[in-house]
C-alpha positions in Angstrom: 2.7 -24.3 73.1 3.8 -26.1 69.9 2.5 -23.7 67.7 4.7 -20.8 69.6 7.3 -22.7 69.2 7.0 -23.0 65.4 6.2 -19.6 65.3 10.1 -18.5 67.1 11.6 -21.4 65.1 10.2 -20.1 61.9 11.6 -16.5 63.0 15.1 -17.5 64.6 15.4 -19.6 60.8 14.7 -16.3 58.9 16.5 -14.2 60.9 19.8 -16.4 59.8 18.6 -17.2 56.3 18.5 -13.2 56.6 22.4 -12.7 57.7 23.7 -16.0 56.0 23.1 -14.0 52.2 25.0 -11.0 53.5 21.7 -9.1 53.9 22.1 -5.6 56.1 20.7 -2.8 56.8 20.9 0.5 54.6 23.5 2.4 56.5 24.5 -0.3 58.9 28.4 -1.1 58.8 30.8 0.2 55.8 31.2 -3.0 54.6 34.8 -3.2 52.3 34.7 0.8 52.7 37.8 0.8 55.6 40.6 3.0 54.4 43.8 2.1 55.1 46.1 3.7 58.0 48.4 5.7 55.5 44.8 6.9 54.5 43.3 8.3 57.7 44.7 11.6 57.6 43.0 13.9 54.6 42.6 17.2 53.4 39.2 18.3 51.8 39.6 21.2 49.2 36.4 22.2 47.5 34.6 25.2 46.5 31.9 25.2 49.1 32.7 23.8 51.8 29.8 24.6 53.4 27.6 22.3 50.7 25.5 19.4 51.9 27.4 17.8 49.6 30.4 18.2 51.4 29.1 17.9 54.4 28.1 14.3 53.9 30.7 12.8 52.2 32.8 14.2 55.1 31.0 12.8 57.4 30.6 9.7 55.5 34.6 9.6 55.6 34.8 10.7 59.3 33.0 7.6 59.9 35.7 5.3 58.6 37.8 6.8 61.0 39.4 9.6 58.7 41.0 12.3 60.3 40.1 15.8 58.7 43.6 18.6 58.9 43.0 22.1 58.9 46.2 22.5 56.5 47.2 20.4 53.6 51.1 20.2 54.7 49.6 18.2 57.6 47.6 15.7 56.0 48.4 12.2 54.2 46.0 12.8 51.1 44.3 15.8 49.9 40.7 15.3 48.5 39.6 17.7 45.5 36.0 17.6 45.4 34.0 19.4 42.1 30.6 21.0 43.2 27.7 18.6 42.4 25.4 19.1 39.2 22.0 18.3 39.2 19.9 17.6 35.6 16.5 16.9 35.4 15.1 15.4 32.1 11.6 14.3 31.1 11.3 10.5 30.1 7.7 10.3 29.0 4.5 12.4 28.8 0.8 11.5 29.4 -2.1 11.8 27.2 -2.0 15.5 27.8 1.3 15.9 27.2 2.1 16.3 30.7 5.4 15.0 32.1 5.0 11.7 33.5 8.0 10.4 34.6 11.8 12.3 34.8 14.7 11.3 35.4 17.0 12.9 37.7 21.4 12.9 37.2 23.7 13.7 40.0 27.0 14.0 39.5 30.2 15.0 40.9 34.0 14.5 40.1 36.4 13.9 42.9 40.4 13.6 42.6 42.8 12.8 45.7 46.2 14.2 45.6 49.1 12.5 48.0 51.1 14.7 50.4 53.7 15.6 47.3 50.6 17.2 45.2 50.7 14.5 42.6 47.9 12.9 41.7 46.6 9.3 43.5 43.5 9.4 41.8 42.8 10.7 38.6 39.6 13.3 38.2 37.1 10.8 38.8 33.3 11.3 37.6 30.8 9.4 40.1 26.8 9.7 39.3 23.4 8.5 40.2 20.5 7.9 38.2 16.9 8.1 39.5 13.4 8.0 38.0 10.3 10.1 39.4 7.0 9.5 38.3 5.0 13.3 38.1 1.9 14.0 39.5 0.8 17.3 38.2 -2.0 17.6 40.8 0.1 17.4 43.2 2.9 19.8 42.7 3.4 20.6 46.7 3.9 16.6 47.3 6.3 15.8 44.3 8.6 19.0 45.2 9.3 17.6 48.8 9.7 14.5 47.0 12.0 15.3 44.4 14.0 17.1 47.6 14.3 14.1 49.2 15.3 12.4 46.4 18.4 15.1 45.8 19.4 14.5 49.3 19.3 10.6 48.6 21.7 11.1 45.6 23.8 12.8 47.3 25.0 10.7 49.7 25.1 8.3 47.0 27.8 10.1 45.8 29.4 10.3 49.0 29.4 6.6 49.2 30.4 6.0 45.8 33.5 8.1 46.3 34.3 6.6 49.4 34.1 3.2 48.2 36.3 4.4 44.8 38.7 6.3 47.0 38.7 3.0 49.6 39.1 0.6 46.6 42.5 2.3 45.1 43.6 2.5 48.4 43.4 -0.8 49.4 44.9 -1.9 45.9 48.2 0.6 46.0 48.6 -0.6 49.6 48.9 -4.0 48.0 51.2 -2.9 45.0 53.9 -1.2 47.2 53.4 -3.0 51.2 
């Protein structure tokens, strides 16, 4: 019985040692990434709109509660996204001058334009950097790998522009109230 009881103490006290440093889950809330109001209603011009790309930073935005128009005369803000680029480098090589490890850039540049087609934001450039170890036996295994890692960096980007986007928002909202 007392050593149960230990045992849910010692979980209950990690569970809030766990919260109490701001610790959550990937994903879980948007934490400082809420738009403002005036900022709810957006247009998103790009050249493929049918990109996954696109498709998650829209859907990372939806989730904040923006409200996509069909039209730019309709919306607030218009979002000007660039196409992503994707460069793959080699970092080091084995004994038999293999690759070993790459690394992998993905980057994108984003603008937002306000209802009068002037600019809010600039042309922003947002990236990630990763590193992949290679595994030339196992070609099959490091292609679905390096896949998933594209995906990842992607909606990397999507959150970094969201959070650059959310971050001038919040700071002209406080320069003119």
């Amino acid at each position: 019985m007392y050593r149960r009881l230990t045992h849910h103490s010692i979980i209950v006290g990690m569970i809030c040692l766990l919260s109490a440093c701001g610790f959550q889950l990937r994903g879980a809330g948007m934490g400082g990434t809420a738009l403002p109001e005036a900022w709810k209603s957006m247009y998103l011009l790009t050249n493929n709109p049918n990109s996954e790309f696109t498709r998650d930073v829209s859907a990372l935005f939806s989730a904040t509660g923006v409200i996509w128009t069909e039209d730019r005369v309709s919306a607030s803000f218009t979002l000007v996204l660039q196409p992503e680029r994707f460069e793959q480098r080699n970092l080091s090589l084995n004994s038999q001058a293999r690759v070993a490890e790459y690394e992998l850039i993905m980057r994108a540049q984003f603008s937002v334009l306000n209802a009068d087609s002037k600019e809010e934001i600039p042309p922003t450039a947002v990236s990630v950097v990763k590193r992949m170890q290679n595994d030339p036996d196992n070609v099959t295994g490091k292609a679905s790998e390096l896949q998933l890692l594209k995906a990842e960096s992607r909606r990397e980007l999507a959150q970094q522009i969201l959070q650059r986007t959310s971050f001038y928002a919040a700071a002209s909202q406080a320069n003119n109230p």
